[in-house]
C-alpha positions in Angstrom: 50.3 39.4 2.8 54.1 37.7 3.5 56.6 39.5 1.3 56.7 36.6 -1.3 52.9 37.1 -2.1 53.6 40.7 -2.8 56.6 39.9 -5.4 54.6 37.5 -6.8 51.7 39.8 -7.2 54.4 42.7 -8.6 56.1 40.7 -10.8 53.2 38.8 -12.6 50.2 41.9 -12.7 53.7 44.3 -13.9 54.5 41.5 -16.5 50.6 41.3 -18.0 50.1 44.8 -17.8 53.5 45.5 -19.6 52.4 43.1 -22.5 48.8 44.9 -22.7 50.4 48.4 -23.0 52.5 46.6 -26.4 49.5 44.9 -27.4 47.8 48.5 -27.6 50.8 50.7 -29.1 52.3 52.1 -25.7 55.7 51.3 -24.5 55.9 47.9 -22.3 57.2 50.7 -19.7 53.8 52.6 -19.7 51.8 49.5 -18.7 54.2 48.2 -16.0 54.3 51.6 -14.6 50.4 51.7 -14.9 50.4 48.0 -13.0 52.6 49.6 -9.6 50.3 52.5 -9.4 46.9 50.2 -9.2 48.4 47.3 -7.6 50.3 49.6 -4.9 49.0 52.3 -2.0 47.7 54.0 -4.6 44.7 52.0 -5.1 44.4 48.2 -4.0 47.2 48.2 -1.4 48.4 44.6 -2.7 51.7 45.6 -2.4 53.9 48.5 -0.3 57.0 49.7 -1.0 59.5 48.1 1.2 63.4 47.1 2.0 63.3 43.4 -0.3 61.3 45.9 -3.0 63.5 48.6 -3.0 66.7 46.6 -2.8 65.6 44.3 -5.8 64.3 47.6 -7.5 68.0 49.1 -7.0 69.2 45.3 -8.7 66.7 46.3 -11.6 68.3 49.2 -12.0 71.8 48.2 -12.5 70.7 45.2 -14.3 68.9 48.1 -16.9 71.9 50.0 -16.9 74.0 47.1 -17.7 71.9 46.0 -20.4 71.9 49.5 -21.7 75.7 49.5 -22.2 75.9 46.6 -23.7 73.3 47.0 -26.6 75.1 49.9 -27.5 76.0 50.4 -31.1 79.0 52.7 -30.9 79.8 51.5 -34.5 76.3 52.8 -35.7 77.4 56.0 -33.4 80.6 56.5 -35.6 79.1 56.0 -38.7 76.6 58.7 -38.3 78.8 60.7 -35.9 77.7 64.1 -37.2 74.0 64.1 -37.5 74.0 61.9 -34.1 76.2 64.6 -32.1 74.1 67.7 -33.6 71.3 66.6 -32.9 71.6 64.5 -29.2 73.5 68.5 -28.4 70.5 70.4 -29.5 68.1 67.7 -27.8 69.5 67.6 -24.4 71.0 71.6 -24.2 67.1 72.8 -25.6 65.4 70.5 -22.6 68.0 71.6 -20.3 67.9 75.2 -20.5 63.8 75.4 -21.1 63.1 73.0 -18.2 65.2 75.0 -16.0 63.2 78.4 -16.7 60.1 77.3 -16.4 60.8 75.1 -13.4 61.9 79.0 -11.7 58.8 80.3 -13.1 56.6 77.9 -11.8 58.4 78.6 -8.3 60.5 75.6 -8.0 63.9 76.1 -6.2 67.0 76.6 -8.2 68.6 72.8 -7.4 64.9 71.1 -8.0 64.4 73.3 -11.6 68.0 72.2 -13.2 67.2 68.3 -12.4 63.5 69.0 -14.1 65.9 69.8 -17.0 68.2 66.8 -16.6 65.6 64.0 -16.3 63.8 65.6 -19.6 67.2 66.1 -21.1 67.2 62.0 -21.3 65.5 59.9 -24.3 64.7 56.0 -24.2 63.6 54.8 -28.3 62.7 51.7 -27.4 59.1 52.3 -28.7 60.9 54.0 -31.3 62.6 51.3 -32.6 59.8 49.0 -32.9 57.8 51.7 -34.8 60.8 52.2 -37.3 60.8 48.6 -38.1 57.3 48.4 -38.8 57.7 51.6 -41.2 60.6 49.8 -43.0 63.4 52.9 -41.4 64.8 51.3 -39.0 68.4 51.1 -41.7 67.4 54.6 -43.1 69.4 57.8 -42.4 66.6 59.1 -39.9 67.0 55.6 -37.9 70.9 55.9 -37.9 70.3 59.6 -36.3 68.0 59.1 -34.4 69.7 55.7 -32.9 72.9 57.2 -32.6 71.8 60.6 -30.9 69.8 58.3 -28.5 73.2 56.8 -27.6 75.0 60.0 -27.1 71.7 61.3 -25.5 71.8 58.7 -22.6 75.8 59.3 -22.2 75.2 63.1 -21.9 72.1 62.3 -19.5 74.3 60.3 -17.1 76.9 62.8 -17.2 75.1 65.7 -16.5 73.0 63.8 -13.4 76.8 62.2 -12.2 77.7 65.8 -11.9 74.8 67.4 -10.4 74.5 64.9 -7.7 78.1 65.7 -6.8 77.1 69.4 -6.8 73.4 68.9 -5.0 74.2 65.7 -3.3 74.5 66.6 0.4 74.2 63.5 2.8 72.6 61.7 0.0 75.3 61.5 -2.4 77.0 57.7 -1.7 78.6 55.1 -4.2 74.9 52.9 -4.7 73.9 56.7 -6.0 76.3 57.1 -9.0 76.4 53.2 -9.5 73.9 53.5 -12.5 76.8 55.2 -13.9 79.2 52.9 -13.5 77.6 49.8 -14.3 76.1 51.5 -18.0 80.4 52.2 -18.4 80.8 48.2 -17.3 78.0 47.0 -20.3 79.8 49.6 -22.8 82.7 47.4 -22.3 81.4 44.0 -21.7 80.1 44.9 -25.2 83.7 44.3 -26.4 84.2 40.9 -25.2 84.2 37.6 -27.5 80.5 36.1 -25.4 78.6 39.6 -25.0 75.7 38.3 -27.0 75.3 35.5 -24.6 75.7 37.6 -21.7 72.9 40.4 -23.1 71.1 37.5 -23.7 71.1 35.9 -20.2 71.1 39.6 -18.4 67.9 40.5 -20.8 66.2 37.3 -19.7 66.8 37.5 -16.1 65.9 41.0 -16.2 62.6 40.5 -18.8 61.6 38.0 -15.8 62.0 38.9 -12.3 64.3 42.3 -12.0 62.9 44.9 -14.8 58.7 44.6 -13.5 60.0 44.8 -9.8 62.1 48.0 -10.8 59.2 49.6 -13.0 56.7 48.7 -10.7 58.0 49.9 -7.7 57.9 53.3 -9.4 54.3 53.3 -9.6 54.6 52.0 -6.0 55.6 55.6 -4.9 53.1 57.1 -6.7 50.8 58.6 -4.7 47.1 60.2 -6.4 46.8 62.4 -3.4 46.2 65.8 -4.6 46.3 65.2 -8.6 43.3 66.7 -9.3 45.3 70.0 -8.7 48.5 69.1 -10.8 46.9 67.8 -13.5 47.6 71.6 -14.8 51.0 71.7 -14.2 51.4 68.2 -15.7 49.9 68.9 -18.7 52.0 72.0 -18.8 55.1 70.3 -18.7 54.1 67.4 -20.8 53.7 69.9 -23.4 57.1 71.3 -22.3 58.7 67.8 -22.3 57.5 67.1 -26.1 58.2 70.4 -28.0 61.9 70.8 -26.3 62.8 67.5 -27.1 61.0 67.7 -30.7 62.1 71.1 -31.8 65.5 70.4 -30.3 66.7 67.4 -31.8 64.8 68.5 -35.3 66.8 71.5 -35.3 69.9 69.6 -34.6 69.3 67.3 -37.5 68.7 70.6 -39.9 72.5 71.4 -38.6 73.6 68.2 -40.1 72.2 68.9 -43.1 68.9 66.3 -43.5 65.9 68.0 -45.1 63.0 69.1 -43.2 60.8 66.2 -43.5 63.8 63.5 -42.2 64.8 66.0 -39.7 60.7 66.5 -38.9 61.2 62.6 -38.2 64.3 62.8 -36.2 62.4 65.3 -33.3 59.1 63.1 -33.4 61.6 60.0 -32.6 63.6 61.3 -30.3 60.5 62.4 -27.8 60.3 59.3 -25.6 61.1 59.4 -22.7 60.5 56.1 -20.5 63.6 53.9 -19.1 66.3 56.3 -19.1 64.4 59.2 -17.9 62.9 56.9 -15.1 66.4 56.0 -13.8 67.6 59.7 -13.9 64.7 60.3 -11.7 64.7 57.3 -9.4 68.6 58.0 -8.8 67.3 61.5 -7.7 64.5 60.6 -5.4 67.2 57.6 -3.8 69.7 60.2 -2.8 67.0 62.3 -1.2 67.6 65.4 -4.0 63.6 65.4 -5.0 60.3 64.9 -3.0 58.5 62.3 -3.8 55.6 64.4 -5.1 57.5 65.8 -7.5 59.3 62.2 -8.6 55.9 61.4 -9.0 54.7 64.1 -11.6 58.3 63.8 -13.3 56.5 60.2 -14.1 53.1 61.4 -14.7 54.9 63.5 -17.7 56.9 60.5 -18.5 54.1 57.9 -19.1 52.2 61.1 -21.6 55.5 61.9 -23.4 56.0 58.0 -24.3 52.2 57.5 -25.3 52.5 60.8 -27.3 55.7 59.8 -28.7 54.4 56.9 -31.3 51.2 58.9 -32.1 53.7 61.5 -33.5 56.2 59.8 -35.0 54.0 56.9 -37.6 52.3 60.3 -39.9 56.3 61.8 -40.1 57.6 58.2 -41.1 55.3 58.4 -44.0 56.0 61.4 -45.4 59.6 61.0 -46.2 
């Protein structure tokens, strides 16, 4: 099949099978990385990973990252400065540190175990948002936190992955690998100007379309199943890993800033997801050549559980505030 059959293929199965996993309660990101496992080498071989994929996956990317900046709220950030910093610290230093320990444990090399930490370090509450709306908390004090850490969280994430690919980088550190990075700082202050709602709107439709299915689908595209019937343990280790830090983590961080235990209960469950950011963290890693791609594809095995565990945790919490 010519290359245009395959994007077509990529772009449409990503796009329905993103719209399923909302339909059923998951993150739009769950399905679409879902659809580039089945449709890719995987399973069906409909589509293969290739230069016009990856470059257009790479355009994905900075499109995301743009889009990111831009629908930042650093007025909500302000407003709830000290609950948002204590707990976006205690979120990404708790993931960090614990990663990185049990990464050595489990025999993992010193570089490989601290970028476990950094991709788990990352949150994306876009599942979160939808189910504060539908619990009526989306204006509450645990939204504010938990929307406000999220922004610091992804700041703090890009940092600490800027920094380690200038320590680790080797012959894979280039400008297209700290890009992300600079684009996320472009949408932060294209945010500022007088049409930014016009241009989110255009960049979200462009990307909603053609650029953000290609990039999430091409992830699954480099998944391979090979051999999972032995990692399934270790995933399932570090999925648990990947929901406790990031719970117990930013809940104790919102205990610092004083909300009670059932808000700051909240705040953890809210703050679990994983999904876009997390994904870019690792893509940027496997790109410049710093992780396999065995282990790039259990960082996203433990990325699709987190985000489906994230919701399931979060709705009984909501109501008991």
């Amino acid at each position: 099949m010519g290359i245009l059959g395959q994007l077509i293929i990529l772009i449409v199965v990503t796009f329905i099978m993103g719209r399923i996993g909302q339909k059923l309660g998951f993150a739009e990101v769950v399905g679409q990385l879902i659809a580039g496992i089945i449709i890719g080498p995987a399973l069906l071989h409909w589509v293969t990973t290739g230069e016009t994929v990856s470059f257009l996956s790479e355009l994905g990317v900075l499109l995301l990252m743009f889009t990111a900046g831009l629908e930042t709220d650093i007025g909500q950030l302000k407003r709830n400065l000290n609950g948002a910093t204590l707990t976006a610290i205690m979120g990404v230093v708790i993931p960090l540190i614990l990663f990185t320990v049990v990464s050595l444990v489990l025999g993992y090399q010193f570089n490989i175990s601290i970028f476990w930490g950094i991709v788990f370090a990352a949150t994306s509450i876009s599942i979160t948002i939808s189910v504060l709306g539908e619990s009526g908390q989306l204006g509450s004090q645990v939204g504010a936190v938990v929307l406000g850490a999220a922004v610091l969280d992804d700041m703090l994430a890009l940092l600490l992955v800027g920094a380690y690919v200038l320590v680790f980088g080797g012959q894979g550190l280039s400008l297209s690998t700290l890009l992300p990075i600079v684009v996320f700082i472009l949408g932060l202050v294209a945010d500022r100007l007088p049409n930014s709602g016009k241009i989110l709107k255009f960049a979200n439709l462009l990307g909603t379309w053609t650029l953000f299915p290609i990039f999430f689908g091409s992830i699954g595209l480099h998944i391979s199943l090979n051999g999972l019937q032995k990692t399934w343990p270790l995933i399932i280790v570090l999925t648990v890993l990947a929901v406790a830090t990031k719970y117990y983590g930013a809940q104790w961080g919102a205990r610092l800033a004083k909300l009670d235990k059932p808000a700051a209960r909240a705040v953890g469950a809210g703050m679990v997801s994983r999904g876009e950011m997390a994904l870019v963290v690792a893509q940027i890693g496997l790109s410049a050549d710093l992780i396999a791609k065995n282990i790039f594809g259990d960082m996203v095995f433990v990325i699709i559980i987190s985000t489906i565990i994230a919701p399931l945790l979060l709705r009984p919490l909501l109501k008991r505030i």
